[in-house]
N, C-alpha and C positions, 0 to 999 in steps of 0.2 A: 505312420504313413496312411494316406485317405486310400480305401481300398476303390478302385475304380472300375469295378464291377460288383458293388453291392447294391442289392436289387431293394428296391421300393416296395413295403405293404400291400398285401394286397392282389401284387400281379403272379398270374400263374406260375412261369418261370421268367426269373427273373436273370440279367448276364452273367451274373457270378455262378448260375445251374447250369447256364448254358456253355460257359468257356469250360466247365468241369466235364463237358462231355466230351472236347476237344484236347487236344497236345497243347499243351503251349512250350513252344520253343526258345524262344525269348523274354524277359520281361523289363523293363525300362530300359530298351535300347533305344538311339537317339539316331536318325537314321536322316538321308537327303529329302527334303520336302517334297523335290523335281524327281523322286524316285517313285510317288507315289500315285497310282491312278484310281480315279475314280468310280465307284464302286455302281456297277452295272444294276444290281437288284438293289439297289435306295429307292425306296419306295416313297422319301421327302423328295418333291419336284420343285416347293418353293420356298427361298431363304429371302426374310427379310434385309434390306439393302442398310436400315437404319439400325438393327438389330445386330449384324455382322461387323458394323464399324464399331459400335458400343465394344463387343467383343473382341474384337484388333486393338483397340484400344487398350482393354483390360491384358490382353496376349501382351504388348510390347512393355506394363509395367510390370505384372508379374509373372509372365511365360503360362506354357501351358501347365497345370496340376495336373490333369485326368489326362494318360496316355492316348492315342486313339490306338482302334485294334484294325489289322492288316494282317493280312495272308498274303504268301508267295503269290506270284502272277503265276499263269500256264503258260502264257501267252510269252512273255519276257523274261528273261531269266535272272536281267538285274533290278527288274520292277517287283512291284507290292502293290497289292490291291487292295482300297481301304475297305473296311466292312462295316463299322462305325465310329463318330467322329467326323462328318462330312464337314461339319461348321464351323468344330475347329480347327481345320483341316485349310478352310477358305480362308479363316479369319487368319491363320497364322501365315498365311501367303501375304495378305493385305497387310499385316505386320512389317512383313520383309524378313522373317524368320528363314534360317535355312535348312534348319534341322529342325527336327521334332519328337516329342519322347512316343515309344509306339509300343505295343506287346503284340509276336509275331505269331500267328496261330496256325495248327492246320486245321484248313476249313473246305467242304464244296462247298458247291452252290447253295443246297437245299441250308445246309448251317452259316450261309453265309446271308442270305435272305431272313432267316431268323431272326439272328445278333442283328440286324440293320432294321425289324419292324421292333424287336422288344424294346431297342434303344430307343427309339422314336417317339411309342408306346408311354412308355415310361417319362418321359419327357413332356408328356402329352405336345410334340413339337407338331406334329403331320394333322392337315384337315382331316376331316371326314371322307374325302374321295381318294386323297393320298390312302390315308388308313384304310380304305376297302379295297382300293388297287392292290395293295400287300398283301392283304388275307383272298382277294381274288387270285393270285399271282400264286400264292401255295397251294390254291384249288387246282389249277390250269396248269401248272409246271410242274409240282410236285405229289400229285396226287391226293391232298390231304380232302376232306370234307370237314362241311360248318361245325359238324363237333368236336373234331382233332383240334381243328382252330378255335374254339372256344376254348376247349383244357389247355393246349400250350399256349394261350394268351393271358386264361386266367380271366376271362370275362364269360355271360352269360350263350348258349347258341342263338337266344333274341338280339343280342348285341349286335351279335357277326352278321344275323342275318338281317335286320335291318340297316346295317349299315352298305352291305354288300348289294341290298335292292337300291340305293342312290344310286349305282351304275346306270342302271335303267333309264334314269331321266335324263330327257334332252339334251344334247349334245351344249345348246345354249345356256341351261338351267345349271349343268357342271359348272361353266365357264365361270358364274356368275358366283356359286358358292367356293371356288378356287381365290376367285379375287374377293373373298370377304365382303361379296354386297348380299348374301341370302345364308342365310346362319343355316345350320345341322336341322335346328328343330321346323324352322320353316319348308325345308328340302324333305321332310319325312313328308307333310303333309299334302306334298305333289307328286309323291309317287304313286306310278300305274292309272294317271289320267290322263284323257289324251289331251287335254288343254293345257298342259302344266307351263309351256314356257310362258302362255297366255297370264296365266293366274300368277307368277311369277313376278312376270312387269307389274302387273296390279298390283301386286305384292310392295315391290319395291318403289314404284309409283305414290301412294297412298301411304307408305311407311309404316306397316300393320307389324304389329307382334306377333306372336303363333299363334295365341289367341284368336285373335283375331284375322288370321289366315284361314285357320280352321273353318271360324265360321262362313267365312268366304268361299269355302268350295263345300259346303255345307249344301250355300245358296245357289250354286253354281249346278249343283248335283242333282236340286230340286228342281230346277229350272230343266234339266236334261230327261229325266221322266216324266215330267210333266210335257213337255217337247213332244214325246212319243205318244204319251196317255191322250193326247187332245188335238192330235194333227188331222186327224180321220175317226170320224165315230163309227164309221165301216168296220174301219180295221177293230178298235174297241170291242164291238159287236161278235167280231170273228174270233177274236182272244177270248172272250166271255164264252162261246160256244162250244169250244175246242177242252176248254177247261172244262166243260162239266161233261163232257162226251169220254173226257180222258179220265179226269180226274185228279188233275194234277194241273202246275201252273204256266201258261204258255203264253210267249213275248213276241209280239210282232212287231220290226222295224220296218217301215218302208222309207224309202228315201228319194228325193225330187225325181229321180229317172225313175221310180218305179220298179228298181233293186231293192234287195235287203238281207234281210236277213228272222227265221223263226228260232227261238230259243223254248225247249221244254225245262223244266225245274223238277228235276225228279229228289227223293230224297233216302230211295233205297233201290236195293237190286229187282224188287217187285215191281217198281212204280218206271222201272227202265224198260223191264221185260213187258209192262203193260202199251208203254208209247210201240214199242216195237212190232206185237202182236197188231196193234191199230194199223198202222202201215201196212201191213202185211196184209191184213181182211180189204181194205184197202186200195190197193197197189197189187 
């Protein structure tokens, strides 16, 4: 028999370490389809339409092989909540299946969020914003940090945490790597700038690699110091002055109203404690 929770190379813990840490109460029980709800912490948002028929398709000629896993509801007490298996879950609906084979676990939340990102994980099924939303979602619910989530995922804490900085970007720029028009490695290269959804369109405008992204906000970044270093030779003049008075390196922005903003560059606890003593003599 195909075991349906034997974990993939590689990944930290994989479902078969994870259902051992749980009861399992049942195993190839065959249970009502319409008994089953939807699992709250799936942290996949999107199923392909062309993908799920292929798979309905395969469901109606040879049923499901790989059970899906469900826990008792809290909520209802003749329901089941699935925890992973969303797909074949949809697919076997679109079938017209009425039963389906299931293994029934005890799980909360926290193992129930788990089993539903390792599945996914391992599938590589979820983008990059789904898959950070999951590993953000055990930070914010469950108390974990980026290294808890790196060891129980079994990837690097660079991993977790570059992928968790895509949250960051534009609410427009998500939209865009959700529907597959701005790939993972393009999306790294606009994080934490304020033009990103700008550079973005250009992006997908112009039809650039990540290569070639890069060096497009390379250009974009050059242009933006260069903005400040050349707008007023006054201010130039005032940055140059303050620098050798202090010793250290200081940034002057002004902007059309004649707001801004001074930035010091210190590089140790001495060169902080020296900016301060200045103000102080000062002020």
């Amino acid at each position: 028999m195909i075991n349906p929770f034997k974990s993939k190379k590689g990944l930290g813990r994989g479902l078969s370490s994870l259902i051992g840490d749980t009861e399992v109460k049942v195993s190839n029980n065959k249970i009502l389809i319409s008994s089953i709800l939807p699992n709250k912490y799936q942290p996949r948002k999107k199923f392909e339409k062309e993908a799920l028929e292929e798979l309905s398709n395969s469901i109606m000629q040879r049923g499901i092989i790989q059970p899906l896993i469900v826990r008792k509801s809290d909520k209802q007490s003749d329901k089941y909540e699935l925890i992973a298996g969303e797909r074949r879950w949809q697919a076997a609906q679109h079938a017209g299946l009425h039963h389906v084979p299931v293994v029934v676990v005890e799980a909360d939340n926290l193992k129930s969020l788990e089993l539903a990102i390792v599945e996914n994980v391992q599938r590589k099924d979820l983008n990059c914003i789904e898959e950070a939303g999951g590993y953000q979602r055990l930070i914010d619910d469950f108390g974990y940090d980026q290294e808890k989530v790196a060891k129980f995922i079994g990837k690097s804490r660079s991993h977790i945490s570059n992928c968790i900085r895509l949250l960051t970007l534009p609410k427009e720029v998500i939209e865009m790597i959700e529907n597959d028009k701005l790939s993972q490695g393009h999306a790294k290269v606009l994080v934490g700038l304020e033009n990103a959804h700008f550079l973005a369109k250009k992006i997908l405008d112009k039809k650039l690699s990540v290569r070639q992204a890069e060096a497009l906000v390379k250009i974009f970044k050059k242009k933006k110091i260069s903005k400040f270093k050349t707008q007023d030779p006054n201010l130039n003049n005032l940055e140059n002055s303050l620098k050798d008075k202090i010793g250290i390196n200081v940034q002057i922005k002004n902007k059309k109203n004649n707001s801004g903003s001074i930035s010091f560059e210190y590089k140790n606890i001495d060169q902080l404690n020296r900016i301060i003593q200045v103000i102080k003599l000062n002020y």
